[in-house]
mmCIF entry with sequence, helices, sheets and N, C-alpha, C, O atoms, coordinates in Angstrom:
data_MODEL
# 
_entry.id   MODEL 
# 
_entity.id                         1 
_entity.type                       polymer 
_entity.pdbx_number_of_molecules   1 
# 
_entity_poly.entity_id                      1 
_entity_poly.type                           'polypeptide(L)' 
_entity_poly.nstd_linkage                   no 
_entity_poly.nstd_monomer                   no 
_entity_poly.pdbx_seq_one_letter_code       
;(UNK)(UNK)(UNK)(UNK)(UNK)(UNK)(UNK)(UNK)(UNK)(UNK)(UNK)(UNK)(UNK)(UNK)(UNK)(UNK)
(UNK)(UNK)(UNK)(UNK)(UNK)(UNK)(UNK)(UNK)(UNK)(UNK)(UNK)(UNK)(UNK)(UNK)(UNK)(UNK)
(UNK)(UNK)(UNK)(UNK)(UNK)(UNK)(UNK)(UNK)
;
_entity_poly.pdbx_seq_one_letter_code_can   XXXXXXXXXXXXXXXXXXXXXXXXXXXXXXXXXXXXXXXX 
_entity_poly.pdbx_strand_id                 A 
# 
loop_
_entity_poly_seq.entity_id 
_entity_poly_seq.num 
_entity_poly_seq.mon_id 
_entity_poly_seq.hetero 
1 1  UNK n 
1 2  UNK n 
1 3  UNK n 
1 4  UNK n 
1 5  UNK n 
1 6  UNK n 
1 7  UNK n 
1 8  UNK n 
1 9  UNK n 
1 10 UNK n 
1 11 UNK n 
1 12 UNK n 
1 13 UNK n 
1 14 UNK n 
1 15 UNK n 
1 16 UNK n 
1 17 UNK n 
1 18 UNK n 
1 19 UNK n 
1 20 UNK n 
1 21 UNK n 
1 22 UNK n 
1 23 UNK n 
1 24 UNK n 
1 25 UNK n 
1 26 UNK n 
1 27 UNK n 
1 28 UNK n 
1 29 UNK n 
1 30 UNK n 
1 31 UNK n 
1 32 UNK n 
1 33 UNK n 
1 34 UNK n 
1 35 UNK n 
1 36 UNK n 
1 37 UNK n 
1 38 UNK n 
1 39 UNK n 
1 40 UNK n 
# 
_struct_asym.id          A 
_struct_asym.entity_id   1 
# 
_struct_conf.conf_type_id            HELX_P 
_struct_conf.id                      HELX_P1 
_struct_conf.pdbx_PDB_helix_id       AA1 
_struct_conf.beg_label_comp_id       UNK 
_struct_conf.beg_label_asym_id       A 
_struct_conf.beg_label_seq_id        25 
_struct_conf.pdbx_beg_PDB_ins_code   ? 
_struct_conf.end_label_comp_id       UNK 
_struct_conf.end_label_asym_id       A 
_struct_conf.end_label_seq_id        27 
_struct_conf.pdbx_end_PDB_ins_code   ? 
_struct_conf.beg_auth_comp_id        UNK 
_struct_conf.beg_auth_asym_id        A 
_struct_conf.beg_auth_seq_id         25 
_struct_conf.end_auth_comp_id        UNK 
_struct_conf.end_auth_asym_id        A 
_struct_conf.end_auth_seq_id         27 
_struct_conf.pdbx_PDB_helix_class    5 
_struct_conf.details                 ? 
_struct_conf.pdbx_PDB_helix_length   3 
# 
_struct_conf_type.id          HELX_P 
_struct_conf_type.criteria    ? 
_struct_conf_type.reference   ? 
# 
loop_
_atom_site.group_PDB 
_atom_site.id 
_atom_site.type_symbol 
_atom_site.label_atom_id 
_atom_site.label_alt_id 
_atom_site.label_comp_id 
_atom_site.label_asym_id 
_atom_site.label_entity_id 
_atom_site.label_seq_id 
_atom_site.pdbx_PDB_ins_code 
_atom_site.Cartn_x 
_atom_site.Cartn_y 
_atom_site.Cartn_z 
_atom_site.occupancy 
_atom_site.B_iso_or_equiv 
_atom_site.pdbx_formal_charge 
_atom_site.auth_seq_id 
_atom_site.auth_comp_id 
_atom_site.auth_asym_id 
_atom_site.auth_atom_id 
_atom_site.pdbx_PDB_model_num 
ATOM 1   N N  . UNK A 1 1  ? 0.843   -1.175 0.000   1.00 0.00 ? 1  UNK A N  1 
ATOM 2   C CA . UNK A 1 1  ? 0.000   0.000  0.000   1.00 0.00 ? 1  UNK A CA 1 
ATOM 3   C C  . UNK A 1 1  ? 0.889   1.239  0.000   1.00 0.00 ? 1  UNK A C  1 
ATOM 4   O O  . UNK A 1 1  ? 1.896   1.133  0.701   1.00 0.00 ? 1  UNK A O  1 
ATOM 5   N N  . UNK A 1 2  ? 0.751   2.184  -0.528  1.00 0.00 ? 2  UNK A N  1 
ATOM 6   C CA . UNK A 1 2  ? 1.083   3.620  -0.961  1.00 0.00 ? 2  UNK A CA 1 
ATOM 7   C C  . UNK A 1 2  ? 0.609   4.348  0.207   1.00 0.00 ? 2  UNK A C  1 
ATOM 8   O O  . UNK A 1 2  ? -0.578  4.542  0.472   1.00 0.00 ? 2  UNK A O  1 
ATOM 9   N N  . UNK A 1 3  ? 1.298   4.618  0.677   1.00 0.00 ? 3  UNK A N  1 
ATOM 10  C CA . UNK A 1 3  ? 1.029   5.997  1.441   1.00 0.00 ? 3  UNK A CA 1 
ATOM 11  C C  . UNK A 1 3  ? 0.898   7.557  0.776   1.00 0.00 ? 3  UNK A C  1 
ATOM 12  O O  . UNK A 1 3  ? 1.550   7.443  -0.261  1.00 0.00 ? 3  UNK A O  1 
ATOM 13  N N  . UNK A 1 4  ? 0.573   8.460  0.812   1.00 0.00 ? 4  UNK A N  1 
ATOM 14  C CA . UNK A 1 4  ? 0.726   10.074 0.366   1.00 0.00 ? 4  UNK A CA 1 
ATOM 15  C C  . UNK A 1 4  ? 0.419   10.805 0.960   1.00 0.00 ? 4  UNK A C  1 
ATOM 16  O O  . UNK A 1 4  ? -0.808  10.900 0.995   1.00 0.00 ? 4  UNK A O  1 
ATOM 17  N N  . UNK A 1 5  ? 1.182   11.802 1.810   1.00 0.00 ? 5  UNK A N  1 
ATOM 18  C CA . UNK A 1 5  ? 1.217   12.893 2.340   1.00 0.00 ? 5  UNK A CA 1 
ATOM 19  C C  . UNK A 1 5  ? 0.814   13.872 2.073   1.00 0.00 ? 5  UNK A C  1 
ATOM 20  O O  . UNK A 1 5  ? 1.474   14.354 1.153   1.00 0.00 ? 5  UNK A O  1 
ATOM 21  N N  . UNK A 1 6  ? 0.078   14.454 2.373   1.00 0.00 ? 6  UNK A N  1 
ATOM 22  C CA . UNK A 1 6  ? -1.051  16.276 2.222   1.00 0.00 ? 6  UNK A CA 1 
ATOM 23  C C  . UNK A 1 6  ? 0.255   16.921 2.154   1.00 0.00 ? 6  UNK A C  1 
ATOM 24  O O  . UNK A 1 6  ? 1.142   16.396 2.827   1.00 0.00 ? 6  UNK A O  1 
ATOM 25  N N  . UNK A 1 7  ? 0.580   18.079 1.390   1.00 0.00 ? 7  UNK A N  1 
ATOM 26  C CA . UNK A 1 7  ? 1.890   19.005 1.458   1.00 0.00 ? 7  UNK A CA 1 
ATOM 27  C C  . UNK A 1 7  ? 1.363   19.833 2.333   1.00 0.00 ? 7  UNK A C  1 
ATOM 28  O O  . UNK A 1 7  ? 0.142   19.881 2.188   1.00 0.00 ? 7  UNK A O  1 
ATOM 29  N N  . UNK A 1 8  ? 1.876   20.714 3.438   1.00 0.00 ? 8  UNK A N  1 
ATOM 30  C CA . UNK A 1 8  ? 2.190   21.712 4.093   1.00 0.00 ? 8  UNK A CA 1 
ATOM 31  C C  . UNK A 1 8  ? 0.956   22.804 3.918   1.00 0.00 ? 8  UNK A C  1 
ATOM 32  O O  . UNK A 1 8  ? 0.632   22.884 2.733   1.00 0.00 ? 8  UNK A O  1 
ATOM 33  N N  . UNK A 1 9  ? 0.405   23.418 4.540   1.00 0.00 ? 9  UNK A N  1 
ATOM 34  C CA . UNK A 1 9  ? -0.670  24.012 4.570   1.00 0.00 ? 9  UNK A CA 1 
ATOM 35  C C  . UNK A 1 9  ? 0.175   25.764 4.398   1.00 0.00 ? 9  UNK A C  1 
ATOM 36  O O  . UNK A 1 9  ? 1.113   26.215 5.054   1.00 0.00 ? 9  UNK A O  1 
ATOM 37  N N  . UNK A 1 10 ? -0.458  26.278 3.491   1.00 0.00 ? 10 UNK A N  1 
ATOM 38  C CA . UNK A 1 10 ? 0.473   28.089 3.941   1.00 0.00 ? 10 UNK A CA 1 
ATOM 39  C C  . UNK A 1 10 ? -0.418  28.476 5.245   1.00 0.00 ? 10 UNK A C  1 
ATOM 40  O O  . UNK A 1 10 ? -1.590  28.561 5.611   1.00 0.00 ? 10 UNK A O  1 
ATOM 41  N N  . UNK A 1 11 ? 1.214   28.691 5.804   1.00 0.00 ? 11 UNK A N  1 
ATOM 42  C CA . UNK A 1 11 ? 0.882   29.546 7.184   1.00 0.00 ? 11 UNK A CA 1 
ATOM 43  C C  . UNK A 1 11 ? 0.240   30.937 7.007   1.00 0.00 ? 11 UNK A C  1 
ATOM 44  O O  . UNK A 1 11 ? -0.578  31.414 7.793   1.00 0.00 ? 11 UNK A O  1 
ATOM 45  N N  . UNK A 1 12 ? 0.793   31.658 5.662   1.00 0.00 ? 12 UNK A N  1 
ATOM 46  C CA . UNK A 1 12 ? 0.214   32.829 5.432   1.00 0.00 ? 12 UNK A CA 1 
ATOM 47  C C  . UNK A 1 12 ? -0.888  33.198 5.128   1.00 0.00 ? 12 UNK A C  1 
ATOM 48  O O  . UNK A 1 12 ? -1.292  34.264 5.592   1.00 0.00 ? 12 UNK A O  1 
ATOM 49  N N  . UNK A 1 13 ? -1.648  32.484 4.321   1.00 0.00 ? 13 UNK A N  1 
ATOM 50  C CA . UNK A 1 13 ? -2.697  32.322 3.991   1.00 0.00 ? 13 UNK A CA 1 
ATOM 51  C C  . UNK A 1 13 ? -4.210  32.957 5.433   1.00 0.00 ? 13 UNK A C  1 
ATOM 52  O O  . UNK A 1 13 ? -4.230  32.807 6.655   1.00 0.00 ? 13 UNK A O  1 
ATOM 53  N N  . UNK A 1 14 ? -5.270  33.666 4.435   1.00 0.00 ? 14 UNK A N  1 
ATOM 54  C CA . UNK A 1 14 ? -6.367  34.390 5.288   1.00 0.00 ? 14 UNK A CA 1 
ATOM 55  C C  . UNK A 1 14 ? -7.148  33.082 5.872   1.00 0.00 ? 14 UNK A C  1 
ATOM 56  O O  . UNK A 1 14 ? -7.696  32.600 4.881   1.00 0.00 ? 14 UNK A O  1 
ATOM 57  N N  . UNK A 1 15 ? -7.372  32.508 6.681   1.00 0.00 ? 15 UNK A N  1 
ATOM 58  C CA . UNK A 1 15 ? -8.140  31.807 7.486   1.00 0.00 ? 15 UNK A CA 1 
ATOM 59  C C  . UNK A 1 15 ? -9.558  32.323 8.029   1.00 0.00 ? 15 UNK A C  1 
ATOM 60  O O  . UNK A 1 15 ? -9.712  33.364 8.667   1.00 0.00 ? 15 UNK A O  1 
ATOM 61  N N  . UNK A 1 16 ? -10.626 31.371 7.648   1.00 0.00 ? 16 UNK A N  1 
ATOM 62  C CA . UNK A 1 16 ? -12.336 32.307 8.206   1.00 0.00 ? 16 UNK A CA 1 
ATOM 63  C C  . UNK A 1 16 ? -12.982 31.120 9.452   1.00 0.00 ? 16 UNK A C  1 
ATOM 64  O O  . UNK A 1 16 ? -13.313 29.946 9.288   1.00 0.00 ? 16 UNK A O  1 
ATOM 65  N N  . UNK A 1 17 ? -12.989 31.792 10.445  1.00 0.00 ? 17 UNK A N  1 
ATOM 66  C CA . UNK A 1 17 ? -13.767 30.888 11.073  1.00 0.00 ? 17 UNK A CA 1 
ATOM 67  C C  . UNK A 1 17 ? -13.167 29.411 11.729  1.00 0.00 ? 17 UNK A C  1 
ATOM 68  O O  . UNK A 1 17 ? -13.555 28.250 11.859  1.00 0.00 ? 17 UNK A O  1 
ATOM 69  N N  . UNK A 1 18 ? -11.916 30.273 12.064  1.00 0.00 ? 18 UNK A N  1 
ATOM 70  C CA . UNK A 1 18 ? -10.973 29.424 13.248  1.00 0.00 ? 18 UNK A CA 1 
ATOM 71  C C  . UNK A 1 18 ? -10.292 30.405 14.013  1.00 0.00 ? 18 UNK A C  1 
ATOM 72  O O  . UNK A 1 18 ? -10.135 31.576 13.669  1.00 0.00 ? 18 UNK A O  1 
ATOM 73  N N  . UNK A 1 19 ? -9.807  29.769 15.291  1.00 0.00 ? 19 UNK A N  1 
ATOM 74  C CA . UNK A 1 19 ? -9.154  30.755 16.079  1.00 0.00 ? 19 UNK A CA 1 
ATOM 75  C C  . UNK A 1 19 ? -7.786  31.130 15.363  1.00 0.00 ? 19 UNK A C  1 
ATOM 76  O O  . UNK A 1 19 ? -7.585  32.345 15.360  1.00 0.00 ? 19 UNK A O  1 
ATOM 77  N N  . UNK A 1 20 ? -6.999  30.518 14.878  1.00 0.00 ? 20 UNK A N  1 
ATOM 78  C CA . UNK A 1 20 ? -5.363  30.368 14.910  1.00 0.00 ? 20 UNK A CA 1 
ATOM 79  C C  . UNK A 1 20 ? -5.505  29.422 13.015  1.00 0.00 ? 20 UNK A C  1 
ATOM 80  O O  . UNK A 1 20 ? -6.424  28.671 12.688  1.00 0.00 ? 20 UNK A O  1 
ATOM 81  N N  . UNK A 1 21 ? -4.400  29.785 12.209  1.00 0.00 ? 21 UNK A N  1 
ATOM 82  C CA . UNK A 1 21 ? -4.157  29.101 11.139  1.00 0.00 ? 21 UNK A CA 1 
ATOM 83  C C  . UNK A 1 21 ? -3.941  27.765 11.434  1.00 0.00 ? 21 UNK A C  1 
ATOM 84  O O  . UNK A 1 21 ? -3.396  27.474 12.499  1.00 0.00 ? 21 UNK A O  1 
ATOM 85  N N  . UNK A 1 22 ? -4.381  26.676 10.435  1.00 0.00 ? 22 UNK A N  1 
ATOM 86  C CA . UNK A 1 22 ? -4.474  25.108 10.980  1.00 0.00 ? 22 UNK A CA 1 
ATOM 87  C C  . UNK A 1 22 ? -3.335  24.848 10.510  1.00 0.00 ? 22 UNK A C  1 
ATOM 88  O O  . UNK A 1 22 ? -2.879  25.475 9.554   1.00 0.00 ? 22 UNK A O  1 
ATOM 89  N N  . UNK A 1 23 ? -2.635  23.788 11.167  1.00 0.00 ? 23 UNK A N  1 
ATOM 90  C CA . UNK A 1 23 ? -2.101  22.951 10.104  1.00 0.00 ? 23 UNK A CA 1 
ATOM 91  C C  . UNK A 1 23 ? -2.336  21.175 9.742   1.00 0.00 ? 23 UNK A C  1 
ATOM 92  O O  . UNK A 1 23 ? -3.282  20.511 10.165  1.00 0.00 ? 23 UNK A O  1 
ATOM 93  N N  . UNK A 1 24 ? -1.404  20.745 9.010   1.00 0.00 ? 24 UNK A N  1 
ATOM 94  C CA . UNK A 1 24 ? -1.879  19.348 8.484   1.00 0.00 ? 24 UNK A CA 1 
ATOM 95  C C  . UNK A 1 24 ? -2.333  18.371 9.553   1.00 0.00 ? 24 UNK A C  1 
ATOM 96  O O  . UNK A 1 24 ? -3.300  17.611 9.614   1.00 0.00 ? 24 UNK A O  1 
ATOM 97  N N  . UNK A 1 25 ? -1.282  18.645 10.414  1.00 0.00 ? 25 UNK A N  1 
ATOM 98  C CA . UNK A 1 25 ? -1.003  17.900 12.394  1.00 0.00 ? 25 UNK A CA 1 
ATOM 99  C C  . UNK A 1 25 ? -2.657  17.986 12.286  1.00 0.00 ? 25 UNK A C  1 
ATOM 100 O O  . UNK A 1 25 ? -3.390  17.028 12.041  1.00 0.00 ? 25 UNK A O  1 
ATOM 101 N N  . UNK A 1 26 ? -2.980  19.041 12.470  1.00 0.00 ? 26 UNK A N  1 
ATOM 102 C CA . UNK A 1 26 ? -4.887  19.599 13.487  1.00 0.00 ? 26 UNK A CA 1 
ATOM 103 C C  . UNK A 1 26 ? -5.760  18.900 12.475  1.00 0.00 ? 26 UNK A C  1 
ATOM 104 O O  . UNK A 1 26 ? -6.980  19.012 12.594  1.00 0.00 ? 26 UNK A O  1 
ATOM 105 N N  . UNK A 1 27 ? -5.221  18.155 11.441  1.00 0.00 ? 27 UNK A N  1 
ATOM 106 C CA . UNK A 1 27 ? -6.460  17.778 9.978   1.00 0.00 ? 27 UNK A CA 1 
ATOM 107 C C  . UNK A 1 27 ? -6.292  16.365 10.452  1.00 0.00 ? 27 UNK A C  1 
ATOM 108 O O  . UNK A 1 27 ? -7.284  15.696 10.164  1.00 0.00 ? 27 UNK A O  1 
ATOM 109 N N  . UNK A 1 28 ? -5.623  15.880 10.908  1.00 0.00 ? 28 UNK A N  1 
ATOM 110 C CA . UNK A 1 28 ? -5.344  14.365 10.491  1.00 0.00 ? 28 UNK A CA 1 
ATOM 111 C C  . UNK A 1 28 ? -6.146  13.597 11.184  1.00 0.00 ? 28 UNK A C  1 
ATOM 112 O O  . UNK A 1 28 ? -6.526  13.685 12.352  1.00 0.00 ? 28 UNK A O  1 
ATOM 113 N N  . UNK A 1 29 ? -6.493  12.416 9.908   1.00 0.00 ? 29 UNK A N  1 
ATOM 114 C CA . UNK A 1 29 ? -7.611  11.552 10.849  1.00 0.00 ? 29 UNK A CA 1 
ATOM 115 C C  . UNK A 1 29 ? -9.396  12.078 10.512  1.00 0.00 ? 29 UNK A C  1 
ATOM 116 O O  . UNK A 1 29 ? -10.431 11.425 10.376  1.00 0.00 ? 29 UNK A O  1 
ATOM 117 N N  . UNK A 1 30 ? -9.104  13.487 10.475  1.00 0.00 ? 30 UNK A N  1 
ATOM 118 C CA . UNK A 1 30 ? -10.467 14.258 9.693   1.00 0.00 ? 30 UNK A CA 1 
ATOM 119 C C  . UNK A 1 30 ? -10.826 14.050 8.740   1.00 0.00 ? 30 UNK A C  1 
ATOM 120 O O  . UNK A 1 30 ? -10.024 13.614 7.914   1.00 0.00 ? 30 UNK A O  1 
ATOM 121 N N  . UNK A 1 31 ? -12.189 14.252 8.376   1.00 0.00 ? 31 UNK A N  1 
ATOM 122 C CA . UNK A 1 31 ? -12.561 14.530 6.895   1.00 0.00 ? 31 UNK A CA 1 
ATOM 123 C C  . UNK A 1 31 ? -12.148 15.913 6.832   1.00 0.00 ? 31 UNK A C  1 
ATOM 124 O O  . UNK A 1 31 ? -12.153 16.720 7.762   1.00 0.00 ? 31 UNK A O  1 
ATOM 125 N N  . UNK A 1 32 ? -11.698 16.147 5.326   1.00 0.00 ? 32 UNK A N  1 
ATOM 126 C CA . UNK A 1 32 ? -11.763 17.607 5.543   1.00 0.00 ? 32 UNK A CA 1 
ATOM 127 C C  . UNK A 1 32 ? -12.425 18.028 3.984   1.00 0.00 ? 32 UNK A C  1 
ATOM 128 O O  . UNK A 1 32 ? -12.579 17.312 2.994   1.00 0.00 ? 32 UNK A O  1 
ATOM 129 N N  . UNK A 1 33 ? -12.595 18.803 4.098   1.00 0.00 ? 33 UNK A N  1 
ATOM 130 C CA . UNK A 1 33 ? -13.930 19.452 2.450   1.00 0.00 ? 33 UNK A CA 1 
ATOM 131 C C  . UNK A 1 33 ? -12.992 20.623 2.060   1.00 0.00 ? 33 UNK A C  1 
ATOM 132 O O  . UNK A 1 33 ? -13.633 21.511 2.621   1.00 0.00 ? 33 UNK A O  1 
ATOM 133 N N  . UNK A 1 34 ? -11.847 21.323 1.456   1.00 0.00 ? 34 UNK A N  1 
ATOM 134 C CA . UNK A 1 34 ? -11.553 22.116 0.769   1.00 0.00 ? 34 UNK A CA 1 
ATOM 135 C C  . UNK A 1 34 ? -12.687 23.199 -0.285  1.00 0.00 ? 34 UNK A C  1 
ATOM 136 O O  . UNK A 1 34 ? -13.114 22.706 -1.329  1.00 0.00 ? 34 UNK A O  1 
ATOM 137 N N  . UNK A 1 35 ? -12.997 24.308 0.009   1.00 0.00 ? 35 UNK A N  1 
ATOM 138 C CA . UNK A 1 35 ? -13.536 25.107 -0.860  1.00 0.00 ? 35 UNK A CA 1 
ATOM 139 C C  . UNK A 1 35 ? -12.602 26.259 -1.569  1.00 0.00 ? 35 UNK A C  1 
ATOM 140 O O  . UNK A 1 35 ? -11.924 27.069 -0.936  1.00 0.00 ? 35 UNK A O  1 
ATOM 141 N N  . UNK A 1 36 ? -12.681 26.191 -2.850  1.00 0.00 ? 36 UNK A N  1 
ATOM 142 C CA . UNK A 1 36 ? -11.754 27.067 -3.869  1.00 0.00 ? 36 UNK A CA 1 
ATOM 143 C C  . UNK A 1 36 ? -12.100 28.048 -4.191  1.00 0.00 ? 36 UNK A C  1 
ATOM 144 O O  . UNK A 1 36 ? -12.139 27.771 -5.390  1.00 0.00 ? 36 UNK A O  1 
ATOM 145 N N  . UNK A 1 37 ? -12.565 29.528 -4.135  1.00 0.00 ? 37 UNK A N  1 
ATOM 146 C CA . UNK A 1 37 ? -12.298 30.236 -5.497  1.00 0.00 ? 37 UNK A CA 1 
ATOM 147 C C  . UNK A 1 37 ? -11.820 31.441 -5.352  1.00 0.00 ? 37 UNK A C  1 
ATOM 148 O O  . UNK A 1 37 ? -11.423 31.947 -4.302  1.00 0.00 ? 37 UNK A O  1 
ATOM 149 N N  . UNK A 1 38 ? -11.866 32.075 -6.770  1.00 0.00 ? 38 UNK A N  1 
ATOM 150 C CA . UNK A 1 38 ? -11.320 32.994 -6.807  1.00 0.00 ? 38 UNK A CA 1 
ATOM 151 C C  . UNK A 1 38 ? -11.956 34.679 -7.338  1.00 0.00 ? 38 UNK A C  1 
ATOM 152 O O  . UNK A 1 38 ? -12.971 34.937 -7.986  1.00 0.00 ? 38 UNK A O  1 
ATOM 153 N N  . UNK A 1 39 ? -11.013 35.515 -6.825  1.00 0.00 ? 39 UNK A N  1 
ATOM 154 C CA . UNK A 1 39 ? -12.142 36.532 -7.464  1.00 0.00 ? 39 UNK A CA 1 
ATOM 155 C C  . UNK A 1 39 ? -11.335 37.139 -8.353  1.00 0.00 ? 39 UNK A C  1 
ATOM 156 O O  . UNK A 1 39 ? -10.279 37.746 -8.176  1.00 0.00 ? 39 UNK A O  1 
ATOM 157 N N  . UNK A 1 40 ? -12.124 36.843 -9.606  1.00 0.00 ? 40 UNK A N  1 
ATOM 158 C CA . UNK A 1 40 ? -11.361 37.831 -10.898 1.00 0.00 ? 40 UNK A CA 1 
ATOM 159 C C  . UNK A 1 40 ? -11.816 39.157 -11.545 1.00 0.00 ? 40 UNK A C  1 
ATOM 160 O O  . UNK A 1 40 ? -11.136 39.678 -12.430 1.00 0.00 ? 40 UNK A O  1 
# 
C-alpha cells in the first residue's frame, strides 16, 4: 500500500472561522472538504 502525504498548509494564507491558522497535524484523521475560489 502507498502511502501520500497532504503538502504543508500556507501559514500565510487568510483563514475564516478558526481561532489560529491550521495545520496538516490539526487535519489528520479528519474529513476535511476544501472550498476554492477565486475573485477575478
Amino acid at each position: 500500500m502507498v502511502t501520500i502525504h497532504a503538502p504543508a498548509l500556507p501559514t500565510d494564507a487568510v483563514w475564516l472561522n478558526v481561532l489560529r491558522p491550521l495545520t496538516a497535524a490539526d487535519l489528520r484523521g479528519k474529513v476535511v472538504v476544501l472550498d476554492f475560489w477565486t475573485y477575478a
